[in-house]
N, C-alpha and C positions, 0 to 999 in steps of 0.2 A: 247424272245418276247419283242420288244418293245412299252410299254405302255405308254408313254411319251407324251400328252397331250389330252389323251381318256376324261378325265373328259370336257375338253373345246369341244370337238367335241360334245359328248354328250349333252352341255348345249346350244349349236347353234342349236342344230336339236330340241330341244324342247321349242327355244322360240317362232316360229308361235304359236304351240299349246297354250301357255300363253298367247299370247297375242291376241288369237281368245278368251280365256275363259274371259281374262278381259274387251273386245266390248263386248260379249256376259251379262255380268253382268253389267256394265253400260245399255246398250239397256233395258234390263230389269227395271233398276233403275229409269230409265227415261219414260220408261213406265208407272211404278207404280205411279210416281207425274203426269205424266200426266192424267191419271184416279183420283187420289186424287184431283186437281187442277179443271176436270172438273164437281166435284162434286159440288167445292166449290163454281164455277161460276154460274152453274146452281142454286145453291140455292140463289145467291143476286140475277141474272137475275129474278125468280118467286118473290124476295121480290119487285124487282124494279118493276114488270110487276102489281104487285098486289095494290102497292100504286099508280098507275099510270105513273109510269116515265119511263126512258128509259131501256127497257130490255139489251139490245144488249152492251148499255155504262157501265152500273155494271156488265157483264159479262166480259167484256175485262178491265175493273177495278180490278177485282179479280185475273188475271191473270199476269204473268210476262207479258210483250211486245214480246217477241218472239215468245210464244204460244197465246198472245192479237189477232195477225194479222193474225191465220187460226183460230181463233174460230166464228160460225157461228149460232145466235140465230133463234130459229122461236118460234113464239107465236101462242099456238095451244086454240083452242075452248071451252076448260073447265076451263081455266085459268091457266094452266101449261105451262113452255116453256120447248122446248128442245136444249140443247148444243151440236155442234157436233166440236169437238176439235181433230184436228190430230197429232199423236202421231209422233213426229221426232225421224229421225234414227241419230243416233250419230256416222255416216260413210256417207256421202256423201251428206248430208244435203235435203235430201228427205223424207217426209212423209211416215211411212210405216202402219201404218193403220188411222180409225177414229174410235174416241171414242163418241159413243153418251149418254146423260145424260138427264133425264129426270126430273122436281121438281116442283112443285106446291105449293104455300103456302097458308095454309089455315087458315082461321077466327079464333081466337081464341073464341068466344061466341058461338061455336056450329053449327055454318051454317056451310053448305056444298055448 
């Protein structure tokens, strides 16, 4: 029997596989800042909302610029805003979900 470059046949048929698990672990990675990231805009947006200034402008301030231009503030009636920040895919440069974030800041003397 001739076995004479089985090991290279074998390492071509399993590099799809490798290299679906390494988009599949980035995707995730990038998922996860993007939830950590819209946490963080959410919280300057309620501080900016709460001293009066611009929500929407410390949201995309907290933010890289790539994820700045799909993040989308609203300012809701109790004094909290919410972030809604879409998560890119790192294949084909399409948004595959949104991430919404919710934050409020409050008084520190005790009012509500």
């Amino acid at each position: 029997m001739r076995e004479r470059g089985q090991a290279s046949v074998e390492l071509v048929a399993v590099l799809p596989l490798v290299a679906v698990l390494v988009a599949l672990a980035w995707q995730a990675a990038v998922a996860g800042q993007a939830i950590w990231l819209s946490g963080a805009a959410a919280r300057a947006a309620a501080r900016a909302h709460a001293v009066g200034g611009d929500a929407t402008a410390a949201a995309r301030g907290a933010l890289p610029p790539a994820l700045a231009r799909r993040a989308r503030v609203r300012e809701l009636e109790d004094g909290a805003v919410e972030l809604a920040l879409g998560v890119p895919s790192v294949v084909g440069g399409a948004y595959l979900a949104t991430v919404r974030t919710r934050a409020r800041f409050a008084p520190q003397d005790g009012r509500r």
